[in-house]
C-alpha positions in Angstrom: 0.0 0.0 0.0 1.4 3.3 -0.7 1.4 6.7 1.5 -1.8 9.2 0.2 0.9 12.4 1.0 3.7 11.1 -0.4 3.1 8.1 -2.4 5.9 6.1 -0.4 5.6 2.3 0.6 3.3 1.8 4.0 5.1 -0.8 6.3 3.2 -2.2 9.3 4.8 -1.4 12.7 2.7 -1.2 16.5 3.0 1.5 18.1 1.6 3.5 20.9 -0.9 6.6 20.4 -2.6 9.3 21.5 -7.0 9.9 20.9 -8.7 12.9 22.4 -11.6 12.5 23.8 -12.6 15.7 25.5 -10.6 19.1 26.1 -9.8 17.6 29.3 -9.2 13.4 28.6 -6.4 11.8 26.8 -6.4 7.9 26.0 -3.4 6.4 25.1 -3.7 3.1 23.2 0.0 1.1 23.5 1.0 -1.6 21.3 -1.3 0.0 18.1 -0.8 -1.8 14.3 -0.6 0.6 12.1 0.9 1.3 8.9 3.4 3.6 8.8 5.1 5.7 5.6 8.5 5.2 5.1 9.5 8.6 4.4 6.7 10.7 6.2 5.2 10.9 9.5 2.0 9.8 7.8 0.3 6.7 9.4 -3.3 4.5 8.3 -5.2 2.4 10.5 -6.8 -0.8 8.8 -10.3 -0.8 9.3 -10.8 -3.7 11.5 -8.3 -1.8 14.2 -10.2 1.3 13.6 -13.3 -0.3 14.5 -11.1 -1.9 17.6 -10.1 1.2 18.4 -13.5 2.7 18.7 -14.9 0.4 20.7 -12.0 1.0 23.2 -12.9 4.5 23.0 -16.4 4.3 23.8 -15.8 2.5 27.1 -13.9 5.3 28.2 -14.9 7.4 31.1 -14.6 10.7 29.1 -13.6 12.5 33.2 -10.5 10.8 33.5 -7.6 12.6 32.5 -5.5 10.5 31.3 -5.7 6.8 30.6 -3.2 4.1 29.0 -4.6 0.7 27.5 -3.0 -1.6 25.8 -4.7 -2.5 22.3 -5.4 -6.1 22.4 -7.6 -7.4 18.7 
């Protein structure tokens, strides 16, 4: 699959990121697939660990600060 910014080769790596869920909550999901560009910061989801990641989301209690879970498909 190739980048959509700068048409480089996508490679698959895990890592850990950052969603927003309020002005005030941060959820960090650890140990994320994702495709990442070679040559760009620019990284895609897949949609089955989009949808995963949603439904971690969702269970979030949106008045915590800041919470780290570990993605697990």
């Amino acid at each position: 699959m190739r980048c959509h910014v700068c048409g480089e080769t996508l490679e698959p790596v895990v890592t850990d990121l950052p969603f927003k869920l309020s002005q005030r909550s941060i959820v960090v999901i650890r140990d994320l697939p994702v495709l990442q560009c070679r040559s760009c910061p620019e990284y895609l989801l897949e949609d089955s660990v989009m949808n995963r990641v949603e439904e971690i989301l969702e269970a979030m209690d949106e008045e915590t600060e800041l919470e780290v879970v570990k993605f697990a498909a």
